[in-house]
N, C-alpha and C positions, 0 to 999 in steps of 0.2 A: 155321600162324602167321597167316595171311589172316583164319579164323577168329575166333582170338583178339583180334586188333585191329577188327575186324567187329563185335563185342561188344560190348565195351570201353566203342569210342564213343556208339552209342545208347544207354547205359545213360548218359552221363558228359551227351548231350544233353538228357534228359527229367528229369535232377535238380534241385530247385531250388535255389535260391543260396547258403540257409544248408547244403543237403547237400553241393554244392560245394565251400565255406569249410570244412567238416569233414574232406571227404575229400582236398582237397590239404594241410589242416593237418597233417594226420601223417606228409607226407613231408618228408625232414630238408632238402631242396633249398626249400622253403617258409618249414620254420622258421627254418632259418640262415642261406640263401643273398639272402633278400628284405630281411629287414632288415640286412643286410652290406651291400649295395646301397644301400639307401636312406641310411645311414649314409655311405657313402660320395660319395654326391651331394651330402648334406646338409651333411657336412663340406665339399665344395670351394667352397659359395657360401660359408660361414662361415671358410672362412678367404682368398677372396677378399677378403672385407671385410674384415679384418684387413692384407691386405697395400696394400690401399688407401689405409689411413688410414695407413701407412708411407710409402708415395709421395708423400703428399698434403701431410705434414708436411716432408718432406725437402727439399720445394721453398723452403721458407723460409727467408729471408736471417737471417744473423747481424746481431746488436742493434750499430751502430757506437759506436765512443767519445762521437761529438759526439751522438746520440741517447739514450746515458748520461749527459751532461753535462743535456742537455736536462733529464731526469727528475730528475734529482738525486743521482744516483747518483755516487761517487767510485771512482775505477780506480786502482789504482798502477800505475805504469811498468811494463813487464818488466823492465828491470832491476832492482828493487828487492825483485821479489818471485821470490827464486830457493832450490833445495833446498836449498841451504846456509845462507841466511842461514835458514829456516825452520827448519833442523837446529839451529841454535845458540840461536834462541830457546828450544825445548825442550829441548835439553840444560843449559840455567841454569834450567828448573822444578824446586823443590824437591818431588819424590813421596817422601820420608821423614816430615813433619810435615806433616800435615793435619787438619781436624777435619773432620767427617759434619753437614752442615748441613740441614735437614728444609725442605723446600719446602709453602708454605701450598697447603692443599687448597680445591676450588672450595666446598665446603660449608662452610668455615671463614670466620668472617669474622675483617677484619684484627688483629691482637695476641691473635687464641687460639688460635696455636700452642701445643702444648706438647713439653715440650722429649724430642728422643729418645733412648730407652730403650738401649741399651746394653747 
């Protein structure tokens, strides 16, 4: 066994680089095993970065009422805005009678709709 390992490596020393890249290509610990690896490193910086811009956002306060006011934005109450009273809004929408109204297209300029087809 001395022998054989004795061999082996002077041969595997005196090769040059592309004989190298050939001879460890064909072992299946080369093919599958390196780029499994790499992939694996690869993915944990890219999903570090991902979990960073997670952290990163999460530190941010919520927008307050009086800085909605500020902007111009209008809030209802919580009381006023509850699943019930939104349940009964929708429940008085009539979905029996409706008609199919064609929304203008950006290449369309205004009044040349035509009307749809049916």
């Amino acid at each position: 066994m001395v022998s054989i390992v004795t061999n082996v490596l002077p041969a595997l020393i005196v090769m040059s680089f592309a004989e190298k890249l050939n001879h460890y290509s064909k072992r299946k610990s080369f093919r599958y095993g390196i780029p499994f690896l790499v992939m694996m490193v690869a993915g944990s910086f890219g999903l570090q970065q991902f979990s960073n811009l997670r952290y990163q956002y999460s530190k941010k306060q919520p927008v307050t009422p009086e800085e909605m006011k500020k902007y111009g934005v209008n809030m209802k109450k919580r009381q006023e805005v509850t699943l019930e009273t939104e349940y009964d809004k929708v429940k008085n929408v009539d979905i029996d009678n409706w008609e199919n109204k064609r929304g203008p297209r950006p290449w369309e300029e205004e009044g040349q709709t035509t009307a749809a087809k049916h």
